[in-house]
LONUMI-780745 format. One record per residue (C-alpha): y, z, x; residue number from 1. Coordinates in steps of 0.001 Angstrom, whole numbers. Example, Ala and Ser with C-alpha at 12.3 -4.5 7.8 and 13.67 -1.06 7.14 Angstrom:
% residues 2
<y=-4500; z=7800; x=12300; pos=1> $
<y=-1060; z=7140; x=13670; pos=2> $
This chain:
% residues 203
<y=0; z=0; x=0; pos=1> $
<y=2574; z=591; x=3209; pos=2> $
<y=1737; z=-2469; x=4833; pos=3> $
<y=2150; z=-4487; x=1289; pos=4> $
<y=5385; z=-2444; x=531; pos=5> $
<y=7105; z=-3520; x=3739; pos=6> $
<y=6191; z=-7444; x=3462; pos=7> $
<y=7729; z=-7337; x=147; pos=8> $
<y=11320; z=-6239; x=2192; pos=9> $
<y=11494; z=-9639; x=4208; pos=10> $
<y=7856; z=-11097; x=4458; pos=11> $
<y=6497; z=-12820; x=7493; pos=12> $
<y=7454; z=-13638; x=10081; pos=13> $
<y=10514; z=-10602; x=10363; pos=14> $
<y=8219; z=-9060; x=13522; pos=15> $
<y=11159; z=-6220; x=13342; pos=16> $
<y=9363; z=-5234; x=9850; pos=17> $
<y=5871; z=-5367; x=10248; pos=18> $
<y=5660; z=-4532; x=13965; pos=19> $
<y=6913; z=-1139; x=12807; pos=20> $
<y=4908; z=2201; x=11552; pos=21> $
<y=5328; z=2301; x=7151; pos=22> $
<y=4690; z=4859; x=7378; pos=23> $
<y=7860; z=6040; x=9643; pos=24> $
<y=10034; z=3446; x=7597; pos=25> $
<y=9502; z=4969; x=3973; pos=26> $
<y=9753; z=8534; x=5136; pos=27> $
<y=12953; z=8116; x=7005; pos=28> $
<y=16008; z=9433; x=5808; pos=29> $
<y=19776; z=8254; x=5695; pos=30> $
<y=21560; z=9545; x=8550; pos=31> $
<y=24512; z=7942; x=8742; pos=32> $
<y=26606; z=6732; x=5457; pos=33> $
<y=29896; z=5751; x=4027; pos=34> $
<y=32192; z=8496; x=3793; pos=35> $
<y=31489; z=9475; x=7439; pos=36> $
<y=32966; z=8171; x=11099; pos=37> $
<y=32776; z=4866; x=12167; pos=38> $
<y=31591; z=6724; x=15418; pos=39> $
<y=28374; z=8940; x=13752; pos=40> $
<y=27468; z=5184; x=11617; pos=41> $
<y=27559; z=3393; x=15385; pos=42> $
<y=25164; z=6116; x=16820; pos=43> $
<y=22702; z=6108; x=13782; pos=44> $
<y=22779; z=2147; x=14012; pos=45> $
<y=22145; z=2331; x=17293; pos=46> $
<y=18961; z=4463; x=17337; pos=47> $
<y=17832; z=2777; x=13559; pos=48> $
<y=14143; z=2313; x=14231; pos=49> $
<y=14433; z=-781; x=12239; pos=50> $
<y=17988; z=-2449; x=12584; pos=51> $
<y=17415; z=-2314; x=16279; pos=52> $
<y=20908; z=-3572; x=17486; pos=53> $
<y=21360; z=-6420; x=19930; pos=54> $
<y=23340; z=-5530; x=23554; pos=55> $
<y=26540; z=-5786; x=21989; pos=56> $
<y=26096; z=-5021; x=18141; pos=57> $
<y=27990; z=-1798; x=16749; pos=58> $
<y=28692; z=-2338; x=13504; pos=59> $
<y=27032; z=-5397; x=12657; pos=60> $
<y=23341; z=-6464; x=13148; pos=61> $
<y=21853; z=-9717; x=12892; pos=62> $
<y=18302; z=-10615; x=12875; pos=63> $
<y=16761; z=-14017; x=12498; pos=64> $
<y=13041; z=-15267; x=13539; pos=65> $
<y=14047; z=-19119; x=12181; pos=66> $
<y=16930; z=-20519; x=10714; pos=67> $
<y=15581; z=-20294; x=7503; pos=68> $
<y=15099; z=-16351; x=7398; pos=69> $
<y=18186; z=-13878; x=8236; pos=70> $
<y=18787; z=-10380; x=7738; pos=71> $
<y=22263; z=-8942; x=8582; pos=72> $
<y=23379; z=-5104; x=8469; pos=73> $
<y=27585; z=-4460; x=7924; pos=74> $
<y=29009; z=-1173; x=8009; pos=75> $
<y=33056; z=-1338; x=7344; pos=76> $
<y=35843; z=333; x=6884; pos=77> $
<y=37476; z=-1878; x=4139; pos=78> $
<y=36518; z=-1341; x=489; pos=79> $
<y=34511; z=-4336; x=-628; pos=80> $
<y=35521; z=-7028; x=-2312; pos=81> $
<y=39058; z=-9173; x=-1536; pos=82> $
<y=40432; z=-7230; x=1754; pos=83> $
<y=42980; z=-4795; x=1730; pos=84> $
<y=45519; z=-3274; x=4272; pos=85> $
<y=43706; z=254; x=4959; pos=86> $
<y=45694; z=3166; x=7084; pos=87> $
<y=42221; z=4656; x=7853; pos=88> $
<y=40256; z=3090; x=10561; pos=89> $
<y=37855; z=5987; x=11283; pos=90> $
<y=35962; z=6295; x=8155; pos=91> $
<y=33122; z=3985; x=6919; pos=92> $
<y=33612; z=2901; x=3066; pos=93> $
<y=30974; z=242; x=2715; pos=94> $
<y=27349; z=-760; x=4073; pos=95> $
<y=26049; z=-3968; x=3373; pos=96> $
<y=22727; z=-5805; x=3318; pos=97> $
<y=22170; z=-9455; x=3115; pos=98> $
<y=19607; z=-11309; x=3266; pos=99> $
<y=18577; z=-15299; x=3408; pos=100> $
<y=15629; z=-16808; x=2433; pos=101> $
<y=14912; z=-20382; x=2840; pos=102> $
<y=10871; z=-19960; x=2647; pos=103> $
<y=10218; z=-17046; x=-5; pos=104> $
<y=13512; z=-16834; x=-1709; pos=105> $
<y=15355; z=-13225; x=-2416; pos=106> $
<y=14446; z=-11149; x=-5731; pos=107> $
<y=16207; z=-7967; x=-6764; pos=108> $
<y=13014; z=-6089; x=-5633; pos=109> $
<y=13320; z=-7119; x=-2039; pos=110> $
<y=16600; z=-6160; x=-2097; pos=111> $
<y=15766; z=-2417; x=-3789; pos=112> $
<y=12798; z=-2266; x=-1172; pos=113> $
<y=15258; z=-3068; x=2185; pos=114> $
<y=17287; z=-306; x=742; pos=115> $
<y=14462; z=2219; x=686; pos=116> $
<y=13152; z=957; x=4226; pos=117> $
<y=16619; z=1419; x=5575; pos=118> $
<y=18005; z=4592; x=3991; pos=119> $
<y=14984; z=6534; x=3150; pos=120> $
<y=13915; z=8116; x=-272; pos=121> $
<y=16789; z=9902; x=-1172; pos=122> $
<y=19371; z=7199; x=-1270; pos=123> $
<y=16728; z=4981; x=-2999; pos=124> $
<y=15785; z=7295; x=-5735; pos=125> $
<y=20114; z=7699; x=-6420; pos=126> $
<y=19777; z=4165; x=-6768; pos=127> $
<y=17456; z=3691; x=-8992; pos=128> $
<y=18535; z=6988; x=-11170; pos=129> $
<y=21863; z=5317; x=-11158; pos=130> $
<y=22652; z=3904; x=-14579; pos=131> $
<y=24371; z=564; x=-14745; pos=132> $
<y=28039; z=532; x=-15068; pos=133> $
<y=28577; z=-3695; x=-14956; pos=134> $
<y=25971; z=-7218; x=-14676; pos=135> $
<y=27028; z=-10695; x=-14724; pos=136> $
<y=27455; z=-12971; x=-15533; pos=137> $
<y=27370; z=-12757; x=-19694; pos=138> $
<y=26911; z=-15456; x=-22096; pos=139> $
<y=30875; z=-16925; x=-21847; pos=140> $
<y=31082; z=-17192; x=-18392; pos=141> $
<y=27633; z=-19462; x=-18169; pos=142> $
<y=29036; z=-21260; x=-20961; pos=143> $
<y=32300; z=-21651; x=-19302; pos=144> $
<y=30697; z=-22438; x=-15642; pos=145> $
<y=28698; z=-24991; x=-16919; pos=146> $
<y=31546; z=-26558; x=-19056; pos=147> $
<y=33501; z=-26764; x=-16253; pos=148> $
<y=30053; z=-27785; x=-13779; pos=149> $
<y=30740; z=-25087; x=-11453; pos=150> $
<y=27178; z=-23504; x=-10817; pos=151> $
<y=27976; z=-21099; x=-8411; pos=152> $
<y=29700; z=-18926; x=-11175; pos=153> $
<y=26293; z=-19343; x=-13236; pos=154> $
<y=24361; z=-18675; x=-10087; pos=155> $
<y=26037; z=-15605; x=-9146; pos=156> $
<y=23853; z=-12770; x=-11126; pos=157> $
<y=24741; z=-8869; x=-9982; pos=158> $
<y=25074; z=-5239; x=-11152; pos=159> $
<y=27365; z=-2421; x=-10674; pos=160> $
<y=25641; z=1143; x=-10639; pos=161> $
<y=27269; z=4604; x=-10412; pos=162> $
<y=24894; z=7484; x=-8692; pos=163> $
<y=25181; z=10955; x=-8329; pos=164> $
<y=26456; z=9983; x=-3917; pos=165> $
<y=27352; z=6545; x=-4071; pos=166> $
<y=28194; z=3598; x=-5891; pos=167> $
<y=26115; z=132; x=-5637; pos=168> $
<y=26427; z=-3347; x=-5813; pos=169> $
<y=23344; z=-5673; x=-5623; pos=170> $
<y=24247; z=-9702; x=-6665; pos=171> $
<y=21990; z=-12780; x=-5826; pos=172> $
<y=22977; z=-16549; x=-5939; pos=173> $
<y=19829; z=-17591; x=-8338; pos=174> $
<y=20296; z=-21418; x=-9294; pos=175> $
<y=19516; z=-22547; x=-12943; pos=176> $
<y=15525; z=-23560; x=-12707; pos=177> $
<y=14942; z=-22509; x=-8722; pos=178> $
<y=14766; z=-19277; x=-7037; pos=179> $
<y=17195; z=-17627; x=-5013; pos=180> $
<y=17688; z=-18062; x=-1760; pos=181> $
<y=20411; z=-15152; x=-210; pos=182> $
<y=21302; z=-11889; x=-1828; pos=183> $
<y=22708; z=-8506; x=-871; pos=184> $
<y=23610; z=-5150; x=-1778; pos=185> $
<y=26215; z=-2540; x=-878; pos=186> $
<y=26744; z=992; x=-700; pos=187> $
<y=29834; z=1852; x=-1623; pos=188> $
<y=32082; z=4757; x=-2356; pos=189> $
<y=32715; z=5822; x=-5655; pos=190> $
<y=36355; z=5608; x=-5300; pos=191> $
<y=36420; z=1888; x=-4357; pos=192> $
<y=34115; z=1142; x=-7576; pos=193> $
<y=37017; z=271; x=-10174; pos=194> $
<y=38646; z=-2200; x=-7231; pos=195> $
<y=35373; z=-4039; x=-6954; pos=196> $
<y=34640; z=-4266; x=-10579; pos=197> $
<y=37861; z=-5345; x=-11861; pos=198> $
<y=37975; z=-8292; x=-9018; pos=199> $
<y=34422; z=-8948; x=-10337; pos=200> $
<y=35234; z=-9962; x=-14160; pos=201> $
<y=38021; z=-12058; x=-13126; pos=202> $
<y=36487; z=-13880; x=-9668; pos=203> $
């Protein structure tokens, strides 16, 4: 069951999955979060059994076995969404995941599992406790985006949850009639929430 519940994160061939122990994976915990220093979300990056950074990677991580398979790993200090001037520089406020998929595609459940492998139990069980605040895109805007033959609007499906810690945003680009290919999903403060959603239903 721990072998099969880390090839549903990013499937073969991701060696930086499935050359690691499950069993260390799914029992880790978050160390390292937004809300806290740019400095403690470095170190905990840094020593991540499974981001692994490159020589050179702080903040961001990128992993990629083909061209048709990426992973990347974002911790900021902007809110998400459209950027914004920020005075405070020391403090992360978002984490992102993202993932491509050229061979498999990218469901909502790989996306729930890389945030279990990543953060642990705990942040995974706020998650999926957390009720849902927001989804798109409703039954106007496909109208509308196909009336006006922009797809990527249709595409674009997400969610917007509110936990008891933190505040989520999961969203993949699913085609009409094919599977996804790239998705992600962000940890983000509670605070930034009503920014994010009221860019999201008018984007």
């Amino acid at each position: 069951m721990l072998k099969k519940s880390l090839l549903n994160f990013l499937s073969l061939p991701f060696s930086l999955i499935c050359s690691l122990s499950g069993q260390i994976l799914l029992n880790s915990s978050a160390q390292a979060l937004p809300g806290q220093t740019t400095e403690e979300v470095t170190t905990w990056i840094q020593g991540h059994p499974t981001l692994r950074p490159r020589s050179g990677e702080k903040l961001f991580v990128s992993k990629n076995d083909t061209a048709a398979q990426r992973f990347t790993f974002q911790a900021s200090v902007l809110p998400p969404g459209k950027v914004t001037f920020t005075k405070d520089r020391s403090t992360i406020r978002t984490e992102r995941l993202n993932m491509y998929d050229g061979v498999n595609g990218v469901t909502v459940e790989r996306l729930q599992e890389s945030l279990r492998i990543i953060y642990g139990l705990d942040i995974y069980q706020d998650y999926n406790r957390a009720p849902v605040v927001y989804n798109y895109p409703n039954e106007s805007v496909i109208n509308q985006a196909r009336l006006a033959k922009t797809p990527i609007r249709e595409a674009l499906k997400g969610e917007l949850r509110v936990g008891d810690r933190y505040a989520y945003w999961i969203e993949i680009a699913k085609p009409r009639d094919s599977k996804a290919l790239t998705g992600q999903i962000t940890l983000l403060l509670k605070s930034d929430l009503d920014k994010l959603e009221a860019e999201l239903r008018t984007r």
